[in-house]
C-alpha positions in Angstrom: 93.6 79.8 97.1 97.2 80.3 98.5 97.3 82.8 101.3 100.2 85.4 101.4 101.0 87.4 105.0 101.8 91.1 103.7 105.4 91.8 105.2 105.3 91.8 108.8 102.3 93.3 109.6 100.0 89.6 110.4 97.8 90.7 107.7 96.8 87.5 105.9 94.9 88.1 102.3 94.4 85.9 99.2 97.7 85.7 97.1 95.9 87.5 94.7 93.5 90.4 95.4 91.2 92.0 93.5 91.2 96.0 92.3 88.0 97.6 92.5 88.6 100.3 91.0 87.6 99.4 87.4 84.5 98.4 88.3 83.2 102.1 88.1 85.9 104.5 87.2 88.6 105.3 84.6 88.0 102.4 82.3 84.4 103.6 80.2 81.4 102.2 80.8 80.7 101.7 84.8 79.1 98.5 85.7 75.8 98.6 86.9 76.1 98.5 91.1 74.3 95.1 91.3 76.2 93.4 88.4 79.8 94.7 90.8 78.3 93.2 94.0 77.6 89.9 92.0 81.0 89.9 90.5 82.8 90.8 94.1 81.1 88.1 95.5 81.9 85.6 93.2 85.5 86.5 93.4 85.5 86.0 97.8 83.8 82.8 96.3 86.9 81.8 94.0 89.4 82.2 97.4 89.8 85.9 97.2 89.4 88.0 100.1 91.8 91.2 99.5 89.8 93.7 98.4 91.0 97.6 97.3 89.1 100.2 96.8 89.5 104.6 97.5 88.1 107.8 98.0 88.9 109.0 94.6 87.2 106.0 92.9 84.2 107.0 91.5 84.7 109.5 93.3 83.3 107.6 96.4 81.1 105.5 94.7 83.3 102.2 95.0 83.6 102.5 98.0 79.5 102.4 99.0 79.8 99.0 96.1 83.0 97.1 98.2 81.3 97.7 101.0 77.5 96.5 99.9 79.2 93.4 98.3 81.5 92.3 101.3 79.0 93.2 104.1 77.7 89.4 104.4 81.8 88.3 104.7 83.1 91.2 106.2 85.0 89.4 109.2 86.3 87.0 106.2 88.1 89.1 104.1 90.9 92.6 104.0 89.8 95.6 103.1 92.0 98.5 101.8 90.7 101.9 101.1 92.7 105.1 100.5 92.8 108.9 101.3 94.9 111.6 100.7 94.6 111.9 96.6 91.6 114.2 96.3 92.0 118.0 97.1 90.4 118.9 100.5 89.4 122.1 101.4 91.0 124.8 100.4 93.4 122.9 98.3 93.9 121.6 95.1 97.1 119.0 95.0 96.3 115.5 97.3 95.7 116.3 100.6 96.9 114.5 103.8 96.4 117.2 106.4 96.1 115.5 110.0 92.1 116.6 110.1 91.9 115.7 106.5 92.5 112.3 107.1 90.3 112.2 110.2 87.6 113.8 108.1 87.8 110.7 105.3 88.3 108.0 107.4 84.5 108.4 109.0 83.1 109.2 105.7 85.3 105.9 104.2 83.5 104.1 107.6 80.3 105.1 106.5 80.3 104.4 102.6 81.7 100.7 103.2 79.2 100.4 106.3 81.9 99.1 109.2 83.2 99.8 111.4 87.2 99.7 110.8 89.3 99.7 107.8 91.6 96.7 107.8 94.3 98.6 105.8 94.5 102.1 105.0 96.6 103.8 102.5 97.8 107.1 102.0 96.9 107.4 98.3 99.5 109.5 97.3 102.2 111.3 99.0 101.4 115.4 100.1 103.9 117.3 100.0 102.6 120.2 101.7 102.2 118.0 105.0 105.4 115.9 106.8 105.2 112.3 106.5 105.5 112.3 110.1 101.9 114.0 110.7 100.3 111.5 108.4 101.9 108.5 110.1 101.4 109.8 113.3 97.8 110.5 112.2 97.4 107.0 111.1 98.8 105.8 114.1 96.0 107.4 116.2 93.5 106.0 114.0 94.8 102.2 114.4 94.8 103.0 118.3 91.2 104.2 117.9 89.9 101.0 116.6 89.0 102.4 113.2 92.0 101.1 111.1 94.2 98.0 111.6 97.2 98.8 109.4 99.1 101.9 107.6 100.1 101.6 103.6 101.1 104.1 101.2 100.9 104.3 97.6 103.2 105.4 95.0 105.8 106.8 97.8 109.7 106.9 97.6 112.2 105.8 99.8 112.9 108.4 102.1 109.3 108.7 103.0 108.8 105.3 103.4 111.5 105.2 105.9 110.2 108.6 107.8 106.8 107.2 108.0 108.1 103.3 108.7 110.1 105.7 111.7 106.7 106.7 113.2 103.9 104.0 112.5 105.1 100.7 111.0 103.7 100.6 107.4 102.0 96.9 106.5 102.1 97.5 102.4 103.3 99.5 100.0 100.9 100.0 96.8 102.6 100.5 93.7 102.4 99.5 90.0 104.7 97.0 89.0 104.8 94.7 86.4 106.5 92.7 82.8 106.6 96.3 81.5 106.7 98.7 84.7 110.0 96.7 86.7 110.9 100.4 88.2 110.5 99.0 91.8 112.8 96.5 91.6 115.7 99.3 91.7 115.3 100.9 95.2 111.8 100.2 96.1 111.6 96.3 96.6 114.9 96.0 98.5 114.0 98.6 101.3 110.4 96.6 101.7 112.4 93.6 102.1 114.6 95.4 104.4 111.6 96.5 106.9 109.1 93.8 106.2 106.8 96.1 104.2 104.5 93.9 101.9 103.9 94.9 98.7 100.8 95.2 96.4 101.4 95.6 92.7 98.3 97.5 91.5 98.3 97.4 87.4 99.6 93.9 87.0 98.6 93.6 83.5 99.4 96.7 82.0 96.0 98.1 82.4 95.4 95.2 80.4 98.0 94.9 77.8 99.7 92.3 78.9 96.6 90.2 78.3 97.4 90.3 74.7 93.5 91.6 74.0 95.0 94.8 72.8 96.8 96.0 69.8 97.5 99.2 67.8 94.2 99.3 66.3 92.5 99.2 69.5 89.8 101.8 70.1 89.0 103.0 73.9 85.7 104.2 74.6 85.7 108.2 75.1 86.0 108.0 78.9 88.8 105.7 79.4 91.9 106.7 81.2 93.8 105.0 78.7 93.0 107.7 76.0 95.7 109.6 77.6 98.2 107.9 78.7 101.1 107.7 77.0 102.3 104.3 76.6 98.8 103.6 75.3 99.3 106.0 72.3 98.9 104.0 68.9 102.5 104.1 68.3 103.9 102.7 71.8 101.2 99.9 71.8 102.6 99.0 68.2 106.2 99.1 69.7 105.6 97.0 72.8 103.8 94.1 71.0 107.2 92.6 71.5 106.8 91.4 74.7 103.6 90.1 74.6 105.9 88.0 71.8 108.4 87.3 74.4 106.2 85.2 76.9 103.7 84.0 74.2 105.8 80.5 73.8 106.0 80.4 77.3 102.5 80.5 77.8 101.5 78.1 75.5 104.5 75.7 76.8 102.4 76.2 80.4 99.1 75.6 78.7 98.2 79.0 80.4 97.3 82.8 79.1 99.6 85.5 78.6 97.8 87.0 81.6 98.6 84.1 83.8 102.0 83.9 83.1 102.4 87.8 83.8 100.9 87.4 87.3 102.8 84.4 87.8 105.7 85.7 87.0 104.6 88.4 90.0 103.9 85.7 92.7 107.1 84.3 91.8 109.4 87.1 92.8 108.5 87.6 96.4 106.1 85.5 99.0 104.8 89.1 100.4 103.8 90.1 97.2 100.3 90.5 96.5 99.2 91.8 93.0 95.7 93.5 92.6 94.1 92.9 89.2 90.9 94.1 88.3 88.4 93.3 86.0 84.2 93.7 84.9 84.3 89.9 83.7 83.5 86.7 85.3 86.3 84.9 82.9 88.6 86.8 83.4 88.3 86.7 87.1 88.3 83.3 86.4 91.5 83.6 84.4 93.2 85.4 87.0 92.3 83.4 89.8 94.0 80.3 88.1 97.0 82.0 87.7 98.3 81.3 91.4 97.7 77.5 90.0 100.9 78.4 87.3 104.3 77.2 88.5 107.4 79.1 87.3 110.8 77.6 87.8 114.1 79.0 88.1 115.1 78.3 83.9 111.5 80.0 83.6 112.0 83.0 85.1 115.7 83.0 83.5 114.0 83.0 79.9 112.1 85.9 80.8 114.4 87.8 82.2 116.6 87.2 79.2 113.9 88.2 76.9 112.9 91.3 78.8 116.7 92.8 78.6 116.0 92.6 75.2 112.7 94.9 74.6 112.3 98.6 75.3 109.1 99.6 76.4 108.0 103.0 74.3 105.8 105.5 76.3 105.5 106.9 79.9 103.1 105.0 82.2 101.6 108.2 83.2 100.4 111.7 81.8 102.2 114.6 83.4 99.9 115.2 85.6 99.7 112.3 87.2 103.3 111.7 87.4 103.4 115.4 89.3 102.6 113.5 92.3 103.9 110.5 92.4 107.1 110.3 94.7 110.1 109.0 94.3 
């Protein structure tokens, strides 16, 4: 597989990585631990070796499954965990207290069974504690030998510049894809700007741009997707238009609509690394072969042109979770 280096920071990871946190949490049925190690394992085996887990996955079970399956190749591949979205404490909003932070990083050590965490995000912004603190924080950690690099997740510009100001950030996590292009207005040009990589998590539409789901489509009772809004049965109805849009294009390609929506990712910037997940060995498979699926220039033109044309129908996140997302 292609390598990508993530902005300035020398980290060096797969051009595609692989989200973990499916493999136990928000989408229904957990996988069974030793059916996740297998699958982990065959994906270092297919070229990836960007790996991202958190904290709040499971909670804290995905992290004790990344780091059982990448413990033969741990000097082979990136790691990425995350603190800062689960209430410490004392508190009950994402917290990103200096001590906090210290606090999860040993326990993160422990559960992936290493000894440093190659890049560490701050999952998402706390308002309660200046950006500064938790950069600062951060910093002290990467001096300390337990992390290499800084990220944050879901963060705004202004904080990305105060916390850029203090400790250099490697990556920026955020979603961004066909149908969530939100980035592309203030976010992508400041990362360009200070050599911040970035790391699309939700590159498929939490799978709808796979074209495997519809308006009739039934969620188990313990999927996340029960409640977000763009997933209600009358916005998946309304955006079946532009799965319509690149369905010629993908057949023209002789690729899936998946592939040509991650393609489409790789093809905007080289530091961009998208992070799908999956439970499936094909899909895996599918996924991997998308950095094998050249778009041109009169490509990318025909989707742009299409997507001017389609309004996507439904908020990418319940209020709740939009409460603390920053921007």
């Amino acid at each position: 597989m292609q390598m990508r280096k993530l902005g300035n920071s020398g980290l060096e990871v797969s051009a595609l990585g692989f989200g973990c946190m499916g493999l136990n949490f928000a989408y229904g049925q957990p996988m069974a631990k030793t059916d996740a190690v297998a699958l982990l394992r065959q994906a270092f085996d297919r070229g990836i070796t960007f790996f991202d887990t958190a904290e709040a996955y499971g909670p804290f079970t995905n992290e004790e499954i990344v780091g059982e399956a990448l413990a033969p190749m741990r000097d082979q591949v990136v790691i990425a965990t995350k603190f800062g979205y689960l209430a410490g404490p004392g508190r009950t909003t994402p917290d990103s207290r200096p001590e906090h932070i210290r606090t999860v990083v040993d326990a993160s050590l422990k559960r992936l069974g290493t000894d440093h965490i190659d890049l560490l995000y701050q999952h998402r912004v706390d308002k309660e504690t200046p950006i500064e603190d938790v950069a600062g924080t951060v910093k002290d950690l990467i001096a300390a030998g337990k992390v290499r690099a800084f990220g944050m997740s879901e963060a705004g510009v202004a904080n990305i510049r105060r916390a850029h100001a203090v400790q250099p950030v490697a990556a920026l996590q955020s979603e961004y894809s066909l149908w969530w292009r939100e980035p592309e207005e203030a976010i992508l040009p400041v990362l360009e700007e200070l050599g911040i990589g970035f790391v699309p998590f939700s590159p498929l539409g939490k799978g709808f741009l796979t074209g495997t789901i519809d308006a009739a489509t039934t969620f188990a009772k313990d999927d996340y997707r029960n409640v977000v809004p763009r997933f209600s049965e009358d916005a998946r109805k309304a955006n079946l238009g532009l799965l319509a849009a690149i369905d010629a294009l993908a057949a023209a390609k002789g690729a899936t609509k998946a592939q040509i929506a991650l393609a489409w990712l790789l093809a905007q910037k080289p530091w961009i690394v998208p992070i799908p997940g999956t439970t499936k060995l094909h899909r895996l498979e599918e996924n991997t072969a998308s950095t094998e699926v050249a778009l041109d220039a009169a490509d990318l033109a025909k989707i742009e042109a299409a997507l001017a044309e389609i309004k996507i129908e439904g908020a990418r996140y319940p209020a709740a979770s939009q409460a603390h997302v920053d921007r």
